[in-house]
C-alpha positions as CSV (number, residue, x, y, z in Angstrom):
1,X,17.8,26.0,28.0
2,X,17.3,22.8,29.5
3,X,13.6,22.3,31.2
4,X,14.7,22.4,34.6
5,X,16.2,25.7,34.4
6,X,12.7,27.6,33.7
7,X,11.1,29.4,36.2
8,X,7.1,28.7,36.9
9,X,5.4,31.5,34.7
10,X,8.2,30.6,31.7
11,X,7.9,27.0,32.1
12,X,3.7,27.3,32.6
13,X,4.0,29.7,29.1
14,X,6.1,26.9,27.3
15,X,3.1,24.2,28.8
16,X,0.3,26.5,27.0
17,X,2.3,27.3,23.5
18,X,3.2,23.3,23.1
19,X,7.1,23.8,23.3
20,X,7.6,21.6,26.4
21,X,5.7,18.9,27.3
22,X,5.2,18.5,31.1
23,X,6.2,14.7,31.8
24,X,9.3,16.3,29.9
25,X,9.5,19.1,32.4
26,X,8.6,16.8,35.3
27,X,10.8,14.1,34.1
28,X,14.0,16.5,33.7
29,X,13.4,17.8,37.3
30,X,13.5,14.2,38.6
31,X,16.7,13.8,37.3
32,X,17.9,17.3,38.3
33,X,17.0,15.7,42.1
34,X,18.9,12.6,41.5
35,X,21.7,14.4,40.3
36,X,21.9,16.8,43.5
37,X,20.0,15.6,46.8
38,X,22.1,13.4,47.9
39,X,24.2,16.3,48.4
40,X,21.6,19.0,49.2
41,X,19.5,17.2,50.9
42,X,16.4,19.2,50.1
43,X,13.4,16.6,49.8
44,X,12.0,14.7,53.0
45,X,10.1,12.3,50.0
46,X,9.6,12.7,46.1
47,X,5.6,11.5,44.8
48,X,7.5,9.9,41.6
49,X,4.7,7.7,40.5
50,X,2.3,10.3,41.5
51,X,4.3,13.1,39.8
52,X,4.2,11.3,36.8
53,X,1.2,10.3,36.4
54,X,-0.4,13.4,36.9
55,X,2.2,15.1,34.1
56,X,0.8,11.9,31.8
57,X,-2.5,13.1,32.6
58,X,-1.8,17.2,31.9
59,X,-0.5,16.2,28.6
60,X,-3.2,14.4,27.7
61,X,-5.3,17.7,28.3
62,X,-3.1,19.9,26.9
63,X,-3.3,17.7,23.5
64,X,-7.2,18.1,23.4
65,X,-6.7,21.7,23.9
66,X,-8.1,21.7,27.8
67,X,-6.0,23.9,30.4
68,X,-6.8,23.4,33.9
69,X,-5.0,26.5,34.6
70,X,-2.5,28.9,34.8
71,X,0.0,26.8,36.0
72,X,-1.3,23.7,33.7
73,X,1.4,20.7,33.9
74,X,3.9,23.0,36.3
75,X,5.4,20.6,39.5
76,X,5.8,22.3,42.6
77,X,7.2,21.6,46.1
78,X,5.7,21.6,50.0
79,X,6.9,21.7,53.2
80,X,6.7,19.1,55.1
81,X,4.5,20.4,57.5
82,X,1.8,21.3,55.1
83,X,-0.8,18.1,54.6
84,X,-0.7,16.2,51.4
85,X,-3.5,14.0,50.2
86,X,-1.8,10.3,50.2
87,X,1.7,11.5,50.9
88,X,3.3,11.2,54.4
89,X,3.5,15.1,56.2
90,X,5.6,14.1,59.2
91,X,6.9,17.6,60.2
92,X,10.5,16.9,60.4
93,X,9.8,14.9,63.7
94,X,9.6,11.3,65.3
95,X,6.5,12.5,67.0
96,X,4.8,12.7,63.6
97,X,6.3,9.6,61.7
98,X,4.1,7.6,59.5
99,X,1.3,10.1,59.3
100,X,-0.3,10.2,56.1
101,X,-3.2,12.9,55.3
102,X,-6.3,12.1,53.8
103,X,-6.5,15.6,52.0
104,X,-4.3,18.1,51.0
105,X,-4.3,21.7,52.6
106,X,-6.2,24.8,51.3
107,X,-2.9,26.0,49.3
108,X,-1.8,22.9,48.0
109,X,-5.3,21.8,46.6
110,X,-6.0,25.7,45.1
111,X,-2.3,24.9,43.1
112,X,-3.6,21.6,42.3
113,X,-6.8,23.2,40.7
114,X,-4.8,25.3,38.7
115,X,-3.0,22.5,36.9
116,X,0.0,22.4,38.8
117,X,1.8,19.0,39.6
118,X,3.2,18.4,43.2
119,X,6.6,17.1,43.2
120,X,7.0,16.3,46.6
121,X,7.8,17.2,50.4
122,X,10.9,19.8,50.9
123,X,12.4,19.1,54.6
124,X,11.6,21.7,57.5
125,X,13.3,22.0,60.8
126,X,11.2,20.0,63.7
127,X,7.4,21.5,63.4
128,X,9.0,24.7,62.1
129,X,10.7,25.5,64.5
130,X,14.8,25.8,65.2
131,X,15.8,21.8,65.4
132,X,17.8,21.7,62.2
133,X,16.9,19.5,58.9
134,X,19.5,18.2,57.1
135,X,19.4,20.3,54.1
136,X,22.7,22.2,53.0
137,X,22.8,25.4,50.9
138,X,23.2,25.0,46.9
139,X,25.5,27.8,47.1
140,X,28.0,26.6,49.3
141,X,27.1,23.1,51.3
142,X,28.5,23.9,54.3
143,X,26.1,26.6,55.1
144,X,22.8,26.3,56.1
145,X,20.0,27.6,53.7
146,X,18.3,28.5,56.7
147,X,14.7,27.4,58.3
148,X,12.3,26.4,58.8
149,X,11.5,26.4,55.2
150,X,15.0,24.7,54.2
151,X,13.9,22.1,52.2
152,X,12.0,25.1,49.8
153,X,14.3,27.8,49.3
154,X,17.2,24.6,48.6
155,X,15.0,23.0,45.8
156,X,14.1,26.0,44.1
157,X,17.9,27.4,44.6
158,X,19.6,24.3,42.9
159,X,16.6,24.6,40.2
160,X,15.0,21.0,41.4
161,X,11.5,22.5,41.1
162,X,10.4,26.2,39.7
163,X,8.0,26.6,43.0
164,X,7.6,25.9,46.6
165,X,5.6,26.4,49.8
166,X,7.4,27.6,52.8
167,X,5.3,29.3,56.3
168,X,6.6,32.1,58.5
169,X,6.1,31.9,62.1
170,X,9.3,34.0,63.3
171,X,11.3,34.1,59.8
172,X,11.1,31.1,58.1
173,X,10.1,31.7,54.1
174,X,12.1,35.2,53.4
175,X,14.9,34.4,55.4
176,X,16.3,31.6,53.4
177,X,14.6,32.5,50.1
178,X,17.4,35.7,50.8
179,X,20.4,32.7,52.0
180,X,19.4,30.9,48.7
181,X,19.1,33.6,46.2
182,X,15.2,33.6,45.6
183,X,12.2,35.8,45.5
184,X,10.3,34.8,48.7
185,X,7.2,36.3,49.8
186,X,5.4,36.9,53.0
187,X,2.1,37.8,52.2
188,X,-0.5,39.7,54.1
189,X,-2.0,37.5,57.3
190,X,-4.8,35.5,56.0
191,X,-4.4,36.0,52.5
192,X,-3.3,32.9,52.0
193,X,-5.1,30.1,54.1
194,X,-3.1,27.9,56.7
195,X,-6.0,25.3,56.7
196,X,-3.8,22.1,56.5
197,X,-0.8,23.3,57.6
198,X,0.3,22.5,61.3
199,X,0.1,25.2,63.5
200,X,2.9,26.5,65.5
201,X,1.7,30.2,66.4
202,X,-2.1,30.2,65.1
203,X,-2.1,34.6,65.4
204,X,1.4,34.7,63.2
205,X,1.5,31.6,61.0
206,X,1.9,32.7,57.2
207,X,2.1,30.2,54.3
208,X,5.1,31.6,52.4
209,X,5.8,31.4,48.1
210,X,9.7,30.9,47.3
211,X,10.5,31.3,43.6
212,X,13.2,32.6,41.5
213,X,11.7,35.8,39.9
214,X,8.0,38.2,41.1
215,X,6.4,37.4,38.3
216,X,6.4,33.8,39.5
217,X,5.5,34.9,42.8
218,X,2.9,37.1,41.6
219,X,1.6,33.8,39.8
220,X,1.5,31.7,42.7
221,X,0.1,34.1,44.7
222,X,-2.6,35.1,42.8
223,X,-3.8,31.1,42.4
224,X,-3.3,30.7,46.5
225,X,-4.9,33.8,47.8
226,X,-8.4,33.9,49.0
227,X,-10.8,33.9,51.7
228,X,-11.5,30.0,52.9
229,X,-14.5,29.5,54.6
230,X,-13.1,26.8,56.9
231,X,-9.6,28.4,58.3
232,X,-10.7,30.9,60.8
233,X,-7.8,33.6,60.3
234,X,-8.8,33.3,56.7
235,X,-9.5,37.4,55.4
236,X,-12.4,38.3,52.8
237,X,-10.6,40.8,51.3
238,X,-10.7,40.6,47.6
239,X,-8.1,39.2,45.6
240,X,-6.5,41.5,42.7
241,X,-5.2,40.5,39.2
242,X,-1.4,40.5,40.9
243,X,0.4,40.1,37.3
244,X,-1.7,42.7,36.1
245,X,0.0,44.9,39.1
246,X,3.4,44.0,37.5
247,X,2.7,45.9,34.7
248,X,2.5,48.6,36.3
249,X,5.8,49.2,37.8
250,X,7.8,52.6,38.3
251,X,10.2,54.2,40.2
252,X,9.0,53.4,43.9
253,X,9.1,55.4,46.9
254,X,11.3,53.7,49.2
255,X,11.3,54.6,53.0
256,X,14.7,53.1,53.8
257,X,15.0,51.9,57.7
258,X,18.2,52.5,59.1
259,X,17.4,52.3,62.7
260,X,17.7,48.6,64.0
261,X,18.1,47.4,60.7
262,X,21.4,48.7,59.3
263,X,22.7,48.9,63.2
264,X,22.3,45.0,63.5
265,X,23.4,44.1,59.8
266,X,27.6,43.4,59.5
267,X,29.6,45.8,58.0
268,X,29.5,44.0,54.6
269,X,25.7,43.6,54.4
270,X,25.5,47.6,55.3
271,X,27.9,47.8,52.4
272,X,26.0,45.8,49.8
273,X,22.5,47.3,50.4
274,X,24.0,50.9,50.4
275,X,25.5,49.9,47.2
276,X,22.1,48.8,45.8
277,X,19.8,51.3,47.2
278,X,22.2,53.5,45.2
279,X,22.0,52.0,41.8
280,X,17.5,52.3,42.7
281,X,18.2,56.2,43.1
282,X,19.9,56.4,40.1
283,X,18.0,54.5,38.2
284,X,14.7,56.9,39.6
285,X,13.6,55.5,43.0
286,X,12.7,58.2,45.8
287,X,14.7,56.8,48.7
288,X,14.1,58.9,52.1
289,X,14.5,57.6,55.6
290,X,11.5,56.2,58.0
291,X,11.4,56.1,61.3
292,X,10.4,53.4,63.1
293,X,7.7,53.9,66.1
294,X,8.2,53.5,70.0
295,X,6.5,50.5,70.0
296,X,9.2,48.4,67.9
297,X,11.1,48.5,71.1
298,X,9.0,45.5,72.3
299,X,8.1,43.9,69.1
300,X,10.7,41.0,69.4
301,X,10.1,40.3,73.1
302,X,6.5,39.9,72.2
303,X,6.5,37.7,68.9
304,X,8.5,35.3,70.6
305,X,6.3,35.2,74.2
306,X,3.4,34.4,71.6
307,X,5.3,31.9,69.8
308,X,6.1,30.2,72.8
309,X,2.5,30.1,74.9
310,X,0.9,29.1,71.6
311,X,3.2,26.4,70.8
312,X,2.9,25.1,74.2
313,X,-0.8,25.2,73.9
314,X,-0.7,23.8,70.3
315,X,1.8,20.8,71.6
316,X,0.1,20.3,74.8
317,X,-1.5,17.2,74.3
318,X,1.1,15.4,72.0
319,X,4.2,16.2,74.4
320,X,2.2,15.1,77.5
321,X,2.0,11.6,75.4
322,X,5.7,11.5,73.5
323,X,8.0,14.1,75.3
324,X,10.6,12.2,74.3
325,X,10.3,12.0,70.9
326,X,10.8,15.8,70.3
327,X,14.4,17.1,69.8
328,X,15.6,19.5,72.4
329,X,15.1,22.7,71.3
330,X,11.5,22.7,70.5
331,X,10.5,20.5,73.2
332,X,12.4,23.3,75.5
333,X,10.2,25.6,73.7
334,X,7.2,23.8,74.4
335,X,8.1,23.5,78.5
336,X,9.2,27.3,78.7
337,X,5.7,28.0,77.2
338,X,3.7,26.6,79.4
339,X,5.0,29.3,82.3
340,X,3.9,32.0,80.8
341,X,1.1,33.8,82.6
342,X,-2.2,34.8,80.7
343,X,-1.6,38.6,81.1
344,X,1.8,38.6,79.7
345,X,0.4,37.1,76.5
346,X,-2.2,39.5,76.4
347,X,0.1,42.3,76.9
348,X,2.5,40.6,73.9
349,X,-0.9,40.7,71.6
350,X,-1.4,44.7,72.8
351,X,1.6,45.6,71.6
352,X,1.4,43.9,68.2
353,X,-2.1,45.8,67.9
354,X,0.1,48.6,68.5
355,X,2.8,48.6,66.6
356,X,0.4,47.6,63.4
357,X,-1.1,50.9,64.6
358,X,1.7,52.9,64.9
359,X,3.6,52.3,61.9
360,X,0.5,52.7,59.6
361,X,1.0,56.2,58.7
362,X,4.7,55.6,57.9
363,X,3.4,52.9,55.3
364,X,1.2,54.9,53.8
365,X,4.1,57.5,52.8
366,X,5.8,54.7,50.9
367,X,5.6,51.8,48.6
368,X,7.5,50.2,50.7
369,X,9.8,50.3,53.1
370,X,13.3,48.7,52.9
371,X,15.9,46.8,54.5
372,X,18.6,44.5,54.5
373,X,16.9,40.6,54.8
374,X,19.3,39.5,56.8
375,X,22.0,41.1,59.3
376,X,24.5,38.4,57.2
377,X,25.0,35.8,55.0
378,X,23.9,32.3,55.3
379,X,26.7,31.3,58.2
380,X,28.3,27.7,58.6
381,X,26.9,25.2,60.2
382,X,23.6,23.3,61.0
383,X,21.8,26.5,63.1
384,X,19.4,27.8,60.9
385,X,20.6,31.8,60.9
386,X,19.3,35.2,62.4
387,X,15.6,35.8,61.5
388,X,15.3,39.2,63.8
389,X,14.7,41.4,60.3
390,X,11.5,39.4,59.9
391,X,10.2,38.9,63.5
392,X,8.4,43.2,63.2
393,X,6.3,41.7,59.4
394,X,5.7,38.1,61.2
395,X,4.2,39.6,64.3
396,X,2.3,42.1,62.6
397,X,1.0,40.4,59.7
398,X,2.4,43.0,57.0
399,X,3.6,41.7,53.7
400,X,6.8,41.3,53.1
401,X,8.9,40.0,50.0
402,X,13.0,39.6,49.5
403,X,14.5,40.4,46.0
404,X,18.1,39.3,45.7
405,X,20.7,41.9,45.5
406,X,24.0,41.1,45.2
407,X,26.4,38.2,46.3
408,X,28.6,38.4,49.7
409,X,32.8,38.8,49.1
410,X,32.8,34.5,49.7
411,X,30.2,34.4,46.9
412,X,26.5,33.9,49.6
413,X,23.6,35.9,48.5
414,X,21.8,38.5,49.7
415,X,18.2,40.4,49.7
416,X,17.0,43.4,50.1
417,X,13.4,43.2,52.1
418,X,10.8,45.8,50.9
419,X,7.5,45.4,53.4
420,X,4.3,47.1,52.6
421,X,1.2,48.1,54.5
422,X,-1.7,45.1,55.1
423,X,-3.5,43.7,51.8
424,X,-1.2,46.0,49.3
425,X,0.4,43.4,47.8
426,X,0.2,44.6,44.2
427,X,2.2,48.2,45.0
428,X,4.5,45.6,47.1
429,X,5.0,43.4,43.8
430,X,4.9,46.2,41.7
431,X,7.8,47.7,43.5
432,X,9.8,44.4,44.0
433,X,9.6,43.9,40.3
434,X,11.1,47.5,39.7
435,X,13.8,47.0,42.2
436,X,15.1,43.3,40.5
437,X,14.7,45.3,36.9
438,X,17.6,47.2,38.1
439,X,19.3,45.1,40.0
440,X,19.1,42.0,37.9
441,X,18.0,38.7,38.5
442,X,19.5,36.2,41.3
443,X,22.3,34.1,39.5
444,X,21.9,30.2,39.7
445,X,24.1,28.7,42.2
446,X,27.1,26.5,40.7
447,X,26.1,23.4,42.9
C-alpha cells in the first residue's frame, strides 16, 4: 500500500512501529497533491518547506525513541478560516487577503502537540458561508464536494492527506464528508474549542473532524477535545478515552426518523438508506421509529435568523470598511441581518432551548438516532448542496457523525447520519463504528 493511501490511526501506527518514515509519508502526500489539485482544487496553499521540515524533525525523534504523541509525524489539513501560526488564513475572501496569524488556533496547536504535521490550508467557501470555492468533487469533478468545508472533505476524499479540519455553522463538515465519502463528525458544542477560528454564528459554530474511517475520528477527537480556558463557549466536561469506546461496540439501538427526513430525501436516497438500515437489522441493530417534537417545526426558521443577526454583528465593522470586497451572497447575508429585531433573535434562541429540551427524552431511548445525511447526492455545479438534515444538530449543539453507506446509481456517495444526545460521543462512535462494520468502509474515489 502506497503511504498516501493510509488513514491517520494506520499511518500514526506505521510512524510508532518504524515501517514508514514520516518525510516518507509527508513527501508521498506532496506528490499525491501535485498529481491531483490542479484538477480538484482542494488546497487554498500547501506549508511545503514547513511540512517538511517539521517531518525531518519527527523522524529525528522517532530515531531516539521520543513520541510526541499519538499522532507522532501524521500531516493534516485546515480550513482556511481556522488561524495558522506563519501561514496566510484569508477565509476564502478579498476582504481577508494577506492576513497572516501570529498563532495557530486551540485545535490546530492541541494536533500540533500531539506530533502531528500540518500540511496546509483546504479552501472554504467566503467566511464559511455559501459563495462557492473552487474545489470540485474527487468522485466526479463536475459536482461540488459541498461547503463550506470543501477544501477538507476534497483532500481527504482523493487521499491528499489522512485528516482535516472542517466547522459547522448550518451544515458545513458532515454534509460533504457524506458528498465525498468520509467519516465526518460534528461533535458536541464546545467540545472542541473555536478559539482561532473566525466566527460566523458564535452560539452554533462547531469545529468539524473529516477522515476516512471512526477510529480516525475517534483519534482526532480525542487529541482536540477539551475545555479551553480562553474560548468562552468552551465546556468542562471531561474528556473520555474515545478509542477505548470503540471497543466497545454492539448492536445499537437506532431510533430511525422518518418524518422530515425521508419525506425531503429523493426517492433514490430513501431507497439506499432503507436498504442499509436493513442489512443493520439483520446483522442485530434494534431499529424503531422516533418521533420528532413540536418544536422542530421552527428549528430551521430559527438557525438561520441566528446565523444571519450574528453574522451581521460579527461582520459589522469590516463590511462598513470593504463592502465591496465581499461576494454577493454573504455580503447579502450580512445586510439582511442587520434588520432583524432583538426579540425575534431572542425568540430564535427560545426555541433552540426548546427543541434541545424536547427531544431529550427521545435521545435517551437510543444510541442514536438516524437519517439520511443528505436529501441527495452531491448535485452539479458550483452551489454547494442542501444542508437542511444538519441545520436541527447545528442549532442545537448535538453530536452528529456521517458513516458512508452506499454509492448513488451515477456512482456519488452517500451517508447515513446517526446524532446522539449532548457530550455522548463515545455511544455515538461506538455505534458509528458498528454501523461501518456492517456496511463496509467508503471506497476511494477513482479521481
Amino acid at each position: 500500500m502506497s503511504p498516501h493511501e493510509l488513514g491517520l490511526a494506520e499511518a500514526a501506527r506505521a510512524i510508532r512501529a518504524r515501517t514508514l518514515s514520516p518525510v516518507a509519508l509527508v513527501e508521498a502526500l506532496l506528490a499525491r497533491v501535485d498529481a491531483l489539485d490542479a484538477r480538484v482544487q482542494a488546497w487554498a496553499r500547501l506549508d511545503r518547506e514547513g511540512a517538511l521540515a517539521a517531518a525531518r524533525a519527527s523522524e529525528a525523534e522517532v530515531a531516539r525513541g521520543v513520541l510526541r504523541g499519538p499522532l507522532h509525524g501524521v500531516p493534516f489539513g485546515a480550513k482556511d478560516i481556522v488561524y495558522t501560526a506563519g501561514l496566510a488564513t484569508e477565509a476564502g475572501s478579498r476582504v481577508m487577503a494577506g492576513f497572516v496569524p501570529q498563532w495557530d488556533a486551540t485545535s490546530v496547536a492541541r494536533l500540533k502537540d500531539a506530533g502531528a504535521i500540518l500540511l496546509g490550508k483546504t479552501h472554504t467557501t467566503e467566511f464559511a458561508t455559501y459563495d462557492p470555492a473552487p474545489t470540485r468533487n474527487p468522485w466526479n469533478l463536475a459536482c461540488t464536494p459541498g461547503g463550506s468545508s470543501s477544501g477538507s472533505a476534497a483532500s481527504v476524499a482523493a487521499r491528499m492527506v489522512p485528516l482535516a479540519l472542517g466547522t459547522q455553522t448550518i451544515g458545513s463538515n458532515v454534509r460533504p464528508a457524506s458528498y465525498c465519502g468520509l467519516v465526518g463528525l460534528k461533535a458536541t458544542f464546545g467540545r472542541i474549542s473555536t478559539r482561532g477560528v473566525m466566527p460566523l454564528a458564535y452560539t452554533q459554530d462547531h469545529v468539524g473532524l473529516m477522515a476516512r474511517s471512526v477510529e480516525d475520528i475517534a483519534l482526532a477527537l480525542g487529541v482536540t477535545a477539551g475545555h479551553d480556558p480562553a474560548d468562552p463557549s468552551s465546556a468542562r466536561a471531561p474528556v473520555p478515552d474515545y478509542l477505548a469506546a470503540l471497543t466497545r461496540r454492539r448492536p445499537p439501538r437506532l431510533g430511525l426518523v422518518r418524518e422530515y427526513f425521508l419525506e425531503h430525501a429523493t426517492d433514490e436516497v430513501a431507497r439506499v438508506t432503507a436498504q442499509a438500515v436493513d442489512r443493520l437489522a439483520r446483522a442485530g441493530a434494534v431499529v424503531e421509529e422516533a418521533k420528532l417534537p413540536p418544536s422542530f417545526a421552527a428549528v430551521h426558521a430559527a438557525a438561520n435568523l441566528i446565523m444571519r443577526s450574528d453574522v451581521a454583528s460579527i461582520h459589522a465593522e469590516l463590511h462598513a470598511r470593504k463592502a465591496d470586497l465581499y461576494r454577493p451572497t454573504i455580503r447579502s447575508a450580512i445586510e439582511l441581518g442587520m434588520l432583524v429585531p432583538g426579540d425575534l433573535y431572542v425568540r430564535a434562541l427560545r426555541i433552540r432551548r426548546q427543541f434541545r429540551r424536547e427531544l431529550a427524552p427521545t435521545l435517551e431511548r437510543f444510541d442514536a438516532l438516524l437519517t439520511p445525511t443528505t436529501p441527495a447526492p452531491a448535485p452539479e455545479g458550483m452551489a454547494t448542496g442542501d444542508p437542511r438534515f444538519q441545520v436541527p444538530w447545528s442549532l442545537s449543539g448535538f453530536p452528529s457523525i456521517t458513516v458512508p453507506c452506499g454509492l448513488s446509481g451515477s456512482g456519488l456517495p452517500l451517508g447515513l447520519q446517526l446524532v446522539s444526545g449532548l457530550f455522548t460521543e463515545p455511544a455515538l462512535l461506538a455505534a458509528a463504528a458498528w454501523c461501518e462494520d456492517v456496511l463496509g468502509p467508503g471506497p476511494a474515489p477513482r479521481v
